[in-house]
N, C-alpha and C positions, 0 to 999 in steps of 0.2 A: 150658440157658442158659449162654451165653458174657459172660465181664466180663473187660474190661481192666482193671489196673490198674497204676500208675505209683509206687511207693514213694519219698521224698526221703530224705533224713537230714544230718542237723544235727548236725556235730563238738560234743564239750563245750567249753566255754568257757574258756580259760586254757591249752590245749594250745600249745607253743611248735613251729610250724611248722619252725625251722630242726633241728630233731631228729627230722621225719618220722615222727609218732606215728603209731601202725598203730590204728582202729577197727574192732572186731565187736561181734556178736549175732547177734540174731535176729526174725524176723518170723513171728508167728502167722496163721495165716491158717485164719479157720473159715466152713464153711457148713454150713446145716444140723447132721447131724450127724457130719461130716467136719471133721476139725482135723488142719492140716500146722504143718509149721517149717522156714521155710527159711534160712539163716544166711550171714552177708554175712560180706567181709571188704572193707577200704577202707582207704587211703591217707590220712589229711587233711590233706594238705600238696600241691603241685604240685612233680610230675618237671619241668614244661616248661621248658627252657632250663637244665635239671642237668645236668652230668656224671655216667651209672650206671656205666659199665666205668672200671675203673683201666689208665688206658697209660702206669702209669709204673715204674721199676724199683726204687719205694720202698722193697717188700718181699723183694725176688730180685733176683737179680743180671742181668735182663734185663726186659726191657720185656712188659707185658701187656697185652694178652691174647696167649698163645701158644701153638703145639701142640708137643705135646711127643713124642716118638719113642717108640719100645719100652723104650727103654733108661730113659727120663724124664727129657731132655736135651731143651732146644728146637730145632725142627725149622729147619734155616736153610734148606737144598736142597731141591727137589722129590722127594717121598719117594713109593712105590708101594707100599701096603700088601695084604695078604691076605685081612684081618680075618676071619679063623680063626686060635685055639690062641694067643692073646695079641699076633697082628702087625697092630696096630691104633694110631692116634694117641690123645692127648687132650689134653683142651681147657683149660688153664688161665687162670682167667679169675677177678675178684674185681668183688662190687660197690662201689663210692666215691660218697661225697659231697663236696662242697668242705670240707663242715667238720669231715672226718674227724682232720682233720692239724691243725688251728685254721689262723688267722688270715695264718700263713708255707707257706702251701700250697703245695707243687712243681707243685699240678697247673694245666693249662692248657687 
């Protein structure tokens, strides 16, 4: 026998949204004599219409998100990499909110 089923969940009451409280646990699930656990993780707040990447040079002395060279200098020219024995890019990137900075926020 096959069952669907559709789990909800309901943030606590009094979580301040603009601070993006992170909720988990867990869901029991028994039949018979079979018992799982399977464990959420959730967001209770909405991303829609945030800003998540930082594009600004608040923290470094250049704009992010950027890739950075071999050397760890950001890549301004078109670069031809190997990627063997360390001749590889990476990726510099940070996540942001608006209300990371309060109220005088550079970001846009």
């Amino acid at each position: 026998m096959t069952r669907t089923t559709v789990p909800t969940s309901t943030a606590p009451a009094g979580l301040d949204k603009a601070q993006f409280p992170v909720c988990s646990g867990f869901i029991d699930v028994t039949s018979g004599s079979e018992n799982y656990q399977v464990s959420y993780v959730g967001l209770a707040a909405s991303l829609k219409g945030e800003q998540v990447l930082d594009s600004t040079s608040y923290y470094c002395d250049f704009k992010l998100s950027a890739f950075l060279d071999t050397a760890g200098e950001p890549q301004v020219n078109p670069t031809n990499y190997a990627f063997a024995n360390g001749d590889n890019p990476a990726l510099l990137w940070q996540c942001v909110s608006k209300n990371l900075h309060g109220p005088k926020s550079t970001l846009k």
